[in-house]
N, C-alpha and C positions, 0 to 999 in steps of 0.2 A: 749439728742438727738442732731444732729448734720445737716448743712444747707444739703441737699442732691445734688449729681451729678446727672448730666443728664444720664440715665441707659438706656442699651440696650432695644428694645419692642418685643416682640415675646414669642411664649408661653414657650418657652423655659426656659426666663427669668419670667416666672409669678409663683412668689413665693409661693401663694394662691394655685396654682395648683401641687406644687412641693411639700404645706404641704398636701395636699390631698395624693397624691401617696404615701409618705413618710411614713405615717400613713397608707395607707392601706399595701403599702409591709411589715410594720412590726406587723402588726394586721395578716394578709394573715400567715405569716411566724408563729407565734405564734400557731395558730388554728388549721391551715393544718393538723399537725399530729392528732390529737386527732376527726378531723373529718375524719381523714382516717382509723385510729383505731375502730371508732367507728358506720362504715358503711354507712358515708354521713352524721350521726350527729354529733350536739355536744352536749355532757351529762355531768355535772360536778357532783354537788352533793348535798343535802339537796333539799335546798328551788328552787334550780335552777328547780334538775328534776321532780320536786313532784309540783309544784307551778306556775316556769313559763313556762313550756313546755306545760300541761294540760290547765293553760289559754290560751295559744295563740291559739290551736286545738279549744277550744269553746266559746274562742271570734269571731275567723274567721267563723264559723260555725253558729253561732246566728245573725253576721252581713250578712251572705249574703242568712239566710235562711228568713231577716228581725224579726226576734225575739230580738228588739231590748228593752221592757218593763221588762218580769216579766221572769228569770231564772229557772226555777224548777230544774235542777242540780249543782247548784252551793247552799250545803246545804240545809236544808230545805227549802228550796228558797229565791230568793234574787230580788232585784232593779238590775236589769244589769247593766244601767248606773251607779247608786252611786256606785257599786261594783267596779266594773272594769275600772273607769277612773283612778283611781289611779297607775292602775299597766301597762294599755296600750291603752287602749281606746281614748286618746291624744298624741300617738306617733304616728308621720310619718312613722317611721320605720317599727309599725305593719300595718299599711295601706297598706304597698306594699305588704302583703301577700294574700291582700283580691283579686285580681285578678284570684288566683292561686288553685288546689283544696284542699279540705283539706289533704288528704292523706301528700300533700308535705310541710306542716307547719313543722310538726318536721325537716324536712334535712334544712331550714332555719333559724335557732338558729344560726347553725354559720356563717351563710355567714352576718345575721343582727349585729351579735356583730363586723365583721368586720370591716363592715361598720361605725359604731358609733364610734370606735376607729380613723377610718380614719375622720371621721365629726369633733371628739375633737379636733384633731392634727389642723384642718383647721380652728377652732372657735378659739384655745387657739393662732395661727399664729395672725387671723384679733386684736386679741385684745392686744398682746405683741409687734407685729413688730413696734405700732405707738410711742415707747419708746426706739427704741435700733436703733444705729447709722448703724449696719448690718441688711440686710433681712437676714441671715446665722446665726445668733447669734440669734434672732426671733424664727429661726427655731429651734431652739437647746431649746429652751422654749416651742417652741410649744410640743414637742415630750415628752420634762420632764410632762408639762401638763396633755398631754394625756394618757401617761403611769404611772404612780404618785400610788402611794401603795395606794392609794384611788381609783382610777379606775381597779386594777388588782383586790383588793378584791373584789370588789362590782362586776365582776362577776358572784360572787356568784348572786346577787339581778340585773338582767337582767335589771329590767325598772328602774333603776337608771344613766346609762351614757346617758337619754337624758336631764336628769339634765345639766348632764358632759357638753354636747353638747351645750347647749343653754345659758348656763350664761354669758362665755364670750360675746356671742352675748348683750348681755344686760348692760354689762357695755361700752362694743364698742360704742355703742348707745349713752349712757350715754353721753361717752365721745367726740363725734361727735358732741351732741348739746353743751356743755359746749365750744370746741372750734370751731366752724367753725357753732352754732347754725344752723344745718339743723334739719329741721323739719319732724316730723309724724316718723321717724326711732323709736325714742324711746316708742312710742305710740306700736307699730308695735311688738318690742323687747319684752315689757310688756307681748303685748297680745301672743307671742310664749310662752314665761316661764310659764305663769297662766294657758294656754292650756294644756300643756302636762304634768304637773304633779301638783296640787295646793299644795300637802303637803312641797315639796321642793321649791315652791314659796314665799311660808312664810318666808323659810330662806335667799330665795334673797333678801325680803324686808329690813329684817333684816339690809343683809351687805350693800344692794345698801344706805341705810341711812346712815348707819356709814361712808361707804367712800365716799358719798357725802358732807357730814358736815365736814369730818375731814378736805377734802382737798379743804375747803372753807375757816377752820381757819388755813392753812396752807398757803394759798395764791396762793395755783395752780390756783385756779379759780375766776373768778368777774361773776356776775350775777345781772341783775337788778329785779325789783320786777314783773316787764313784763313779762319779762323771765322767773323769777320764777314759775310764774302762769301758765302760758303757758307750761312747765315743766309738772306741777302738773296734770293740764290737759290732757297731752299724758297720763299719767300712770292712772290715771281713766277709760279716755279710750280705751285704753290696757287691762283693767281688766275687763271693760263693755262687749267687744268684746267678752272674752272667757265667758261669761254667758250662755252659751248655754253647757257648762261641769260643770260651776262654780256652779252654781246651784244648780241641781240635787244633785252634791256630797255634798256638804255644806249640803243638807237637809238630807243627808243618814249619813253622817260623827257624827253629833251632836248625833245622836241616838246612837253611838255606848261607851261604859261605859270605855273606855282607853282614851279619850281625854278630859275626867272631873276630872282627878287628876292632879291640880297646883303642882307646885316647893312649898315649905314651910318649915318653920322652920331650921332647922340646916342644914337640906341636903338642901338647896340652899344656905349656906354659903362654906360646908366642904362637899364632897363626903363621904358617907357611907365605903368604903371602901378605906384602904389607899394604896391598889396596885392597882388602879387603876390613882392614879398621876404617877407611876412609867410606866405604861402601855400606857399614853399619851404622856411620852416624848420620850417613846424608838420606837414610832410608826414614829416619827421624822429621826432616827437614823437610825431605821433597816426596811428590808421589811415587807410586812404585816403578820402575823398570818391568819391562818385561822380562817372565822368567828368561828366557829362550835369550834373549839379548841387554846386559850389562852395558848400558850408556857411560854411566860416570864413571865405572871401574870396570872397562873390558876385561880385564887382565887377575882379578881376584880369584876367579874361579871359583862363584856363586853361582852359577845359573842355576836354576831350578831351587835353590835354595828357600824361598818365600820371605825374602829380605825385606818385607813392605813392614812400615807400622808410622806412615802418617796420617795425622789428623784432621780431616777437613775443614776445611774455612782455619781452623785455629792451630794447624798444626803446632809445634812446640810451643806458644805463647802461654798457654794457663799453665802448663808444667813446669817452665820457667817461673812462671810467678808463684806460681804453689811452694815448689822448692826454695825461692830466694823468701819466703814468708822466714818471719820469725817467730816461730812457733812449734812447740812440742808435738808431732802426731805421726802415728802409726804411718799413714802413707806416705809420706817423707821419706822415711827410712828403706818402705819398701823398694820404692822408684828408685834409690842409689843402690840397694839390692840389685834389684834386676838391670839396672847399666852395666855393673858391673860382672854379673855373669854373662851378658852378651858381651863382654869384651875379652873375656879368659877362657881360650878353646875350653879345658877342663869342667869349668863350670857348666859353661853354653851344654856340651857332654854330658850335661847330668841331667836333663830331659830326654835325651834319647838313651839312657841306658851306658852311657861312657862311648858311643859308639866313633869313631874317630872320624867318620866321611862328615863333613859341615854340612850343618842345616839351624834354619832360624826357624822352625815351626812349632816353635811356641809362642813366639810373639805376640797372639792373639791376645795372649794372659798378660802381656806387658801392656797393649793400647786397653785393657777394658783397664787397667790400673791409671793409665795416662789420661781415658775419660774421665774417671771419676775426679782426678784430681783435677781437671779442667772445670768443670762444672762446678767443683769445691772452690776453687778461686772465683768464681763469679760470684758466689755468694760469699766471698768473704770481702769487706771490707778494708782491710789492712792489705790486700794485695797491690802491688806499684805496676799497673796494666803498660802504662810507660816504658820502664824500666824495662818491662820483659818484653816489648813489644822491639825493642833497642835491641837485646840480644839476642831476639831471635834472628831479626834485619841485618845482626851483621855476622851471625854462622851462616845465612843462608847468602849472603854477597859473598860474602869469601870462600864459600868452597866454590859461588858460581865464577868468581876470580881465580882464582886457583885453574880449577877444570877448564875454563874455557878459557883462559888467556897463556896460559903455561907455552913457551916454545916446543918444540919437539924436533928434531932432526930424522928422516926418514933417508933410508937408500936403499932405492929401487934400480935394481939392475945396474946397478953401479954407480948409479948418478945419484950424487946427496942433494935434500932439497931438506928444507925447512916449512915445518906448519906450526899453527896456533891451535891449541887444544888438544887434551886429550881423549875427549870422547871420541865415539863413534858414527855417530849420529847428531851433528851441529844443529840440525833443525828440532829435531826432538826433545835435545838436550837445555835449546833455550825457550822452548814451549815448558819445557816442568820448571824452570827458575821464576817464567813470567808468571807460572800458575802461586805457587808460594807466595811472590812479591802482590798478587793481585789479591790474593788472600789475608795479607799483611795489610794491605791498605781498607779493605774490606773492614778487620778489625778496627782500625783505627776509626772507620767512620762510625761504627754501631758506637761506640765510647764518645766522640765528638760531639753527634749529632743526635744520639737517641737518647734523649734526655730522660724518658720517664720510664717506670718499667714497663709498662702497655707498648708503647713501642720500642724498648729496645729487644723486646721477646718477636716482637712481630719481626722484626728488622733480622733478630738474629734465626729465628726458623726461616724467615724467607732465605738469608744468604746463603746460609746454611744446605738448603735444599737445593738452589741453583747450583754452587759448590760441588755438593755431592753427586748430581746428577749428569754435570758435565764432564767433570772430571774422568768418572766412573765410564761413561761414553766414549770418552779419547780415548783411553786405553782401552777399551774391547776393540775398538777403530783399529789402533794400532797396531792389537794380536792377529786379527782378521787378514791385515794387508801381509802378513808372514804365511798363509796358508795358500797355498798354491792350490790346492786340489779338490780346493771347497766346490767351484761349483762346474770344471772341467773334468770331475772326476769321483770326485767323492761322493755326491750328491747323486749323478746321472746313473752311477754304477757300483759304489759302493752299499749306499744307503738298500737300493732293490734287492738285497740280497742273491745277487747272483744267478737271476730268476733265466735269462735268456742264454746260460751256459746251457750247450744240449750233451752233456755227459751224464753217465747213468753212475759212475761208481765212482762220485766224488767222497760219498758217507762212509765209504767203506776204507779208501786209499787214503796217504797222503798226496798233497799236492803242495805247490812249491811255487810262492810268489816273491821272486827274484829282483832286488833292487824294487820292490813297487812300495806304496801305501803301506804304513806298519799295520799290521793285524789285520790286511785284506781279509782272509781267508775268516777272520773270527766274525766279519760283516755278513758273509755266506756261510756262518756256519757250517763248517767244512772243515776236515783235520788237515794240517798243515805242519812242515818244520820250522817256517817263520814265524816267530813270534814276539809280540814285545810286553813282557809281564814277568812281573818283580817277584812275586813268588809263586814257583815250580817246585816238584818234588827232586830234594836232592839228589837223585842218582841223574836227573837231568842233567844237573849240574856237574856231577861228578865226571857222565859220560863226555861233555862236551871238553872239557879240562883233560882228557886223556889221551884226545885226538888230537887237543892245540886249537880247538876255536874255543875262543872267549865267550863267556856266559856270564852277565852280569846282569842287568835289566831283561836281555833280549836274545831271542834264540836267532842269529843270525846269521848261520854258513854260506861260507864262501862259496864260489865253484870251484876253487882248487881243490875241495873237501868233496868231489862229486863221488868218491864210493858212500857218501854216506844216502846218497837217493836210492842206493838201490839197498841197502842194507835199512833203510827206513819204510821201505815199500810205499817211495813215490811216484806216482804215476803219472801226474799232468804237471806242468812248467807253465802258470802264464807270465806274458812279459805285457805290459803298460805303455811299454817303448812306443811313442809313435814311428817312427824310423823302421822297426820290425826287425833290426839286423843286432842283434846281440849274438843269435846266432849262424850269421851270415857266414861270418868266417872266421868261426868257432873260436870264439875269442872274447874270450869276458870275464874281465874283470885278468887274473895269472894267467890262465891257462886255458884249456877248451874243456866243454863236458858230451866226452863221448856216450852215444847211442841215445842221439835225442831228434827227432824229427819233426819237421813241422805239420800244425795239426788244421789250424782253422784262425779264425777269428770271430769271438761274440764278447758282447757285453764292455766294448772298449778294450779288450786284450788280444792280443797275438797268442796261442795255446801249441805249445810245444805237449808231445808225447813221448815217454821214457822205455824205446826198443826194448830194453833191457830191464821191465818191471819185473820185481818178483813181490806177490801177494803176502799179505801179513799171514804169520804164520808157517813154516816153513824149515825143513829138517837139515841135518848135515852127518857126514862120514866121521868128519877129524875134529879133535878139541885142543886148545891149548890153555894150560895154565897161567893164571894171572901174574903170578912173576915172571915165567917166560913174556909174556906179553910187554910190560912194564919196562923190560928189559930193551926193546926196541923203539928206536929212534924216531921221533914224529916226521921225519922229514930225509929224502937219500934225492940221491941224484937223478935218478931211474923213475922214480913215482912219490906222486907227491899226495902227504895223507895215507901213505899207506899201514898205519893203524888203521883204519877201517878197515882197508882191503881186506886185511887179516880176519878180521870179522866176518867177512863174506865167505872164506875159505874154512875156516874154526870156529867154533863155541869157544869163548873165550872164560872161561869158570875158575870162579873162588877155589884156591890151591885146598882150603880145606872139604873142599865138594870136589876132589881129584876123585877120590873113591867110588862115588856116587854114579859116576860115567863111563867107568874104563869098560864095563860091561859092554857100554852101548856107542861108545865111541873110541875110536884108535886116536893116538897123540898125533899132531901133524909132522909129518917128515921133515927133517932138517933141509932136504933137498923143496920141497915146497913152503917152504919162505921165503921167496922171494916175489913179487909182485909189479904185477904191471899193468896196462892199460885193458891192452889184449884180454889178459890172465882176469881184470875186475870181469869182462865180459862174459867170461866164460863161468864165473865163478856164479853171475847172475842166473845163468840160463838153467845151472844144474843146482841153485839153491829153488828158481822158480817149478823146476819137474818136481819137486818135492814138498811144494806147497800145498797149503790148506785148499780144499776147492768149494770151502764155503764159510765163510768171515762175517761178523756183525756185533754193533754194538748194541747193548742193552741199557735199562735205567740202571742197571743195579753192574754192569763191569763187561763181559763181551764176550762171543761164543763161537765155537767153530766145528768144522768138522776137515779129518783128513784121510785119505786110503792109505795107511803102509805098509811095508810090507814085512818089516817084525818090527821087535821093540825099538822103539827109536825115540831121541829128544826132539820136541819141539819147541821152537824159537817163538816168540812175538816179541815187536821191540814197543811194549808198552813198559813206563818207568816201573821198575819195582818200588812197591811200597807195601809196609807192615800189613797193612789191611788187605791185602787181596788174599784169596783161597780158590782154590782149583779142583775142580772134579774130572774124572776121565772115566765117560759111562756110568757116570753116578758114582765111581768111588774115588771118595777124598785121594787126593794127589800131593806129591812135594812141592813146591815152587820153590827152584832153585833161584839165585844170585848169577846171571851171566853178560857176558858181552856190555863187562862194565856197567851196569845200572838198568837192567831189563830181565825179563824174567824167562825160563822155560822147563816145559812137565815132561816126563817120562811116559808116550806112551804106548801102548802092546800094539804089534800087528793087527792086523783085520782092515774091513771096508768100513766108512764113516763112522769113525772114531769117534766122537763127542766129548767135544771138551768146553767147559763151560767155568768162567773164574767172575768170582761172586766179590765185590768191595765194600767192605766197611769202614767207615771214615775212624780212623783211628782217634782213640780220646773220647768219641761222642756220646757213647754209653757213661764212660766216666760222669762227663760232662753234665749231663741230664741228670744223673743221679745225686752228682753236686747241687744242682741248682733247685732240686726237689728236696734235697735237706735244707738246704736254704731260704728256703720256700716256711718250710715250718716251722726254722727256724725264726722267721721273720714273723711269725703267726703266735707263736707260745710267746715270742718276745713282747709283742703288742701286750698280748692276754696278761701277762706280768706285770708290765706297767699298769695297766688299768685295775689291779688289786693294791698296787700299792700303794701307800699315801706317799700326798708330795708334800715335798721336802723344800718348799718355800723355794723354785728358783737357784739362781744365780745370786754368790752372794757378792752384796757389794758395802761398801763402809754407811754405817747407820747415816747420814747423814743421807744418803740418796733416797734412805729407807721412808723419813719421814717426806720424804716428794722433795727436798731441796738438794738441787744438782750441784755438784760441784765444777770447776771450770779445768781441773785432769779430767775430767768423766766425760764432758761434754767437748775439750778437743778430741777424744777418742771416740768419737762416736755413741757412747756409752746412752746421753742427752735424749738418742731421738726415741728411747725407748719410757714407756710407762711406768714411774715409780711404782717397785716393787712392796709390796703392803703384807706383810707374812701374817699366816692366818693365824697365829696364839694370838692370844691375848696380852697388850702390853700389861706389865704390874701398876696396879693402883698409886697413885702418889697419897701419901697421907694427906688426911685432910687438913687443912689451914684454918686461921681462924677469919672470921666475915673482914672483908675491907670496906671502908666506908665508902659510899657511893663519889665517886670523883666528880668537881664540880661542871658542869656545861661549859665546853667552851663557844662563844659566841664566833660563829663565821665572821669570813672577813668579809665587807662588799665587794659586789667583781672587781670595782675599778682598784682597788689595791689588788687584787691579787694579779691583775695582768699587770701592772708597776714591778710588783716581784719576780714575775716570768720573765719579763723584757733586759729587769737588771743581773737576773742570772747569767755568768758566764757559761758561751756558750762550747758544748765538747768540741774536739780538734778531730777534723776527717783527713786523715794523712793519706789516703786514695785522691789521685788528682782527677782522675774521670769517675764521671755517671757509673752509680753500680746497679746490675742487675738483682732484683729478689722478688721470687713470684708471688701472688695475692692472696695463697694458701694458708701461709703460717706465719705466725708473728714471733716477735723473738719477746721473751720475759725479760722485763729488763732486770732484774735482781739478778738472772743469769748472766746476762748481759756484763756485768759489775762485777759477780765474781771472776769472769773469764778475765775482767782487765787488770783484776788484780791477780790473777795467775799468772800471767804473763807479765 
């Protein structure tokens, strides 16, 4: 960086406000069609419209109906908090829709991505411009930033650019107190990153260490042990702060069985797969891949990974040339840093926590490093734009050699044949090579042709823009044509929540949307066993692991599992089928699911009804203990799934709550174990005469009443979790542990019994209470510093003291900041004695002095093309001469 000029003031000139607009008119430009296309929405594809559109509708809907505890539609129920701060419940972004009603959430998807697009352009600006001699060359980073094959992908995953959005805030910070040590900013920064997303907080922690340490052994920075401390202490309480989200989730997270497989053994040395090294460097190279579908490496086993981190218009060129510089500085080092942890499972692992399933979603933190070093070679001089422009040209021909000319031998059905390539998709594949090669040449003209800086800044925001725009456009194009149900289905009958279903007790039951749309039911807000959502309360997960259906992302039983509809108290089946025959002849998918019949047809579904419903809430004779249970096979000849059966037939209770029931329930006969079709039937009809005959959910958990006829347990198969409590008539009650990860109370004979179970989101008291010490913490800390005196700054070697920079100082960035002037007073130099008045020296005439200029030899530009530097700041040349004599 360079000493700056005194610059014009007006908002005109306010760069911050110029990366805001910048970013929004090329976010604006991007979206527009597709939200005009699309009727005021935006709808892409997969996880986008299935996941985050149906969150935002009953996030906004639970926040302002105050249901902010216990979900009953979000799968068999969930923690609202732990659930959902992950995906929004910490962004600002969704908060502004809580204002508004809900009908208008969906036409908001696109105007919010806009936005965040225009927030990054403005975060990746505050944290680049304090390294580059131009606010114009800043800009040109900020926009690579914000736009970056890691922001167009992740698209797809909505609640991911406020990651985008918030990091650079946090090394700004960083770097704020490191040089000009102002305080409480970074304390502040902490507690924004921890708030709105904790999973991607991890990975900040991550980097913010590694390039703290690195560029302390590099020498950009001095810190005393004060400092240090004091340091350490923002970021505590930073972390303290956001405890009032931190909490809750930390206590719903742990429960869930994806976050207890470490990295180990081989695969934290070597990637399991070795197209998957090929897939992280070409991600470098070319634009992104759709999550959903791996063109260049079908076979890696990234999908959904967020393997994007190219650069527009310039993808690897200024990073090549940056790195090929011969030159001492901190980001150098770092960018072989972070190659090298994206290429060592282990490493990559150490942003998510060691966690062993791949993912590149950190990347974001590699392309803001990629910008800045982009933008640093434009204003460097000594870069060979040539040379790099050579080896970008020929990584990117040879992997498109490689990939697309490679033989391959195929046999199909016996017959061998041979192809060329190994992509997937040949048309797609050489649309993103032509985009690179066209972007290649693109650079090559702004260097040729744009001889002066005035146009070569014009030349380079124009291409730039075009660049970004089209590109960013192809790919939403091309997630679009993957969506089958956008507007045959999703839109006509998803989106209306469900309005022309004429069933009255859909709030009350669950219902059961079989092979259709993921998360139908959470469109209609409506309880349901389908569901597709990454964190549910453990016993969810527990219970589903116990019967043999898989629970990973998604609650998704089969119909071979059909005891589990009537032991979940489902009631309606719709099916999406246009054909209408899934149950034609009872045959779907293994097996058939008896006692189901057909109901009607609304809303685009064919609506099956469950003969054999039995209502939430509901008693039983026999209990079996959980090791008996455990004990039993998930699968016989005779019936299939029948672990649940069993469920239908026994309370299935924790062997150490054996005691607890033998009063109230007898063990199951050895002779009735055994299970069948018939016997689920039967099991239905005499758990339904025992049912609750009146069921409801509340903001605060859910309430019922039953007639029985003595003391007896009752069942609801809502998840257990720590925070529920139970009253029966008003007095406190047990909640047991049963039928594997659901709950049931003990209660006495009589007519409408009342029972009513109350949730509190567990941690959230903690939580609150944290973040209000922290709170005052943050307040006496303020109050403290401003009693104290200061302590002159950052210290750096006298020589920067007196204003003259050295050329270590100023390739570390140290340069773009204001010589440090400490307030004592220097010591007096003794006085001297008078020197005599030196004689006049008489000037020269011009015409000799332009003789002398002409005969000086002139410096050597080892740059062969035109260099960019913006009209802001001029470089000192005494600086200038030390730098060349440093190096």
């Amino acid at each position: 960086m360079a000493i700056q000029t005194a610059r014009k003031t007006g908002w005109r000139e306010n760069y911050f406000l110029k990366a805001f607009l910048l970013g929004l008119g090329l976010s604006f430009t991007i979206f527009l069609p597709f939200i005009l296309v699309d009727g005021g929405r935006f709808l892409f594809y997969g996880d986008f419209n299935v996941q985050q559109v149906p969150f935002y509708r009953l996030a906004h809907d639970a926040i302002r109906s105050g249901s902010w505890g216990w979900n009953s539609r979000t799968d068999l129920g969930a923690n609202f908090i732990g659930s959902y701060s992950f995906y929004l419940l910490g962004s600002p972004f969704f908060w502004l829709t809580i204002p508004f009603p809900s009908e208008w959430v969906q036409y908001f998807m696109g105007p919010l991505l806009i936005l965040k697009f225009a927030c990054a352009t403005l975060t990746g600006y505050i944290y680049i411009h304090r390294y580059t001699k131009s606010s114009d060359s800043a800009l040109i980073g900020a926009v690579l930033y914000a736009f970056s094959g890691f922001s167009v992908y992740n698209v797809f995953f909505n609640h991911f650019h406020e990651a985008i959005v918030c990091f650079p805030l946090l090394l700004s910070a960083l770097d704020e107190y490191m040089y000009r040590r102002r305080r409480g900013v970074f304390a502040l920064a902490v507690f924004a990153c921890c708030l709105v997303n904790y999973y991607f907080f991890v990975g900040m922690v991550t980097f913010t260490l590694i390039y703290f340490f690195l560029r302390l052994i590099c020498g950009s920075w001095r810190i005393s042990v004060r400092d240090f401390l004091l340091l350490a202490l923002e970021a505590v309480l930073g972390v303290a702060l956001s405890g009032v989200l931190l909490v809750p989730s930390v206590l719903a997270v742990i429960q869930n069985n994806r976050v207890s497989n470490p990295i180990n053994g081989w695969n934290g040395v070597l990637y399991n797969r070795n197209q998957r090294y090929m897939h992280i460097i070409e991600c470098f190279f070319f634009p992104p891949d759709l999550p959903a579908r791996p063109n260049f490496t079908p076979d890696s086993e990234s999908k959904w990974s967020s393997l994007g981190a190219w650069l527009p218009l310039f993808g690897m060129t200024g990073v090549i040339g940056w790195l090929q510089l011969r030159r001492k500085h901190w980001l150098k080092k770092m960018l072989w840093v972070l190659f090298t942890m994206a290429l060592v499972p282990f490493l990559n692992a150490s942003f998510q926590l060691m966690n062993s399933a791949y993912y590149a979603r950190w990347f974001y933190m590699l392309t803001l490093m990629m910008s800045l070093a982009t933008v640093l070679a434009l204003e460097n001089e000594r870069v060979n734009w040539r040379r790099a422009v050579i080896w970008n040209f020929t990584i990117v021909t040879a992997i498109a050699g490689v990939i697309g000319f490679m033989p391959a031998k195929e046999n199909v059905d016996g017959v061998e044949s041979w192809s060329w390539g190994l992509m997937d998709y040949p048309t797609r594949f050489w649309s993103y090579v032509a985009v690179s090669l066209i972007c290649l040449g693109l650079v090559v003209y702004l260097f040729m042709f744009c001889k002066s800086r005035k146009a070569f800044k014009r030349g380079a925001f124009g291409c730039l823009s075009v660049v970004t725009v089209l590109y960013s456009i192809y790919f939403i194009s091309l997630g679009k044509t993957q969506s089958d149900y956008t507007w045959d289905h999703l839109i006509p009958y998803q989106l209306n929540g469900g309005v022309n279903v004429p069933l009255t007790d859909l709030q009350v039951c669950r219902s059961d949307f079989y092979e259709s749309i993921d998360n139908a039911a959470m469109f209609w807000q409506i309880p349901s066993i389908q569901a597709f959502h990454s964190i549910v309360p453990g016993s969810v997960m527990e219970f589903y692991d116990s019967i043999g259906v898989q629970r990973d992302v998604g609650s998704r039983p089969k119909v071979s599992h059909y005891g589990i509809r009537g032991l979940l108290s489902v009631h309606w089946l719709f099916d999406d089928d246009s054909d209408g025959e899934y149950f034609a002849g009872r045959e779907m998918d293994e097996t058939s699911m008896p006692g189901w019949a057909y109901y009607g047809n609304a809303n685009g579904y064919d609506i099956w009804e469950n003969e054999f419903y039995v209502p939430m809430g509901f008693t039983y004779e026999y209990y079996l203990p959980r090791s008996e249970y455990e004990e039993m096979s998930k699968g016989s000849d005779t019936a299939v799934g029948h672990r649940e059966l069993s469920m239908l037939r026994a309370l299935v209770v924790e062997d150490e709550d054996v005691p607890k029931v033998e009063g109230l329930l007898e063990l199951l006969p050895e002779e009735m174990r055994h299970f069948s079709e018939r016997g689920y039937m039967d099991d239905c009809l005499e758990r339904a005469a025992g049912a609750c005959k009146d069921f409801g959910y509340s903001s605060s958990g859910f309430s019922a009443e039953i007639d029985t006829r003595g003391d007896e347990m009752v069942f609801f198969s809502v998840p257990y979790e720590p925070g529920w409590s139970a009253r029966v008539n008003g007095q406190e009650a047990e909640i047991l542990k049963v039928n594997v990860g659901f709950m049931a109370v003990a209660v006495p004979g009589g007519e409408s019994v009342r029972i009513d179970f109350t949730y509190e989101t567990p941690g959230l008291a903690l939580g609150l209470a944290l973040s209000i010490l922290a709170l005052m913490g943050i307040i006496a800390y303020f109050s403290i510093l401003k009693r104290m005196p200061e302590r002159g700054g950052p210290k750096y070697p006298k020589l920067m003291r007196s204003g003259n920079v050295p050329g270590w100082a100023k390739k570390n960035g140290v340069a773009a900041q204001r010589p440090i002037r400490l307030r004592r007073k220097p010591k007096r130099a003794p006085a001297l004695p008078p020197r005599a008045p030196a004689r006049p020296v008489r000037p020269e005439p011009p015409k000799e002095q332009e003789e002398k200029r002409e005969q000086a030899p002139k410096r050597l530009q080892p740059r062969p093309w035109p260099q960019f530097n913006g009209p802001e700041h001029v470089e000192a040349p005494e600086i200038e001469q030390k730098e060349d004599n440093e190096e």
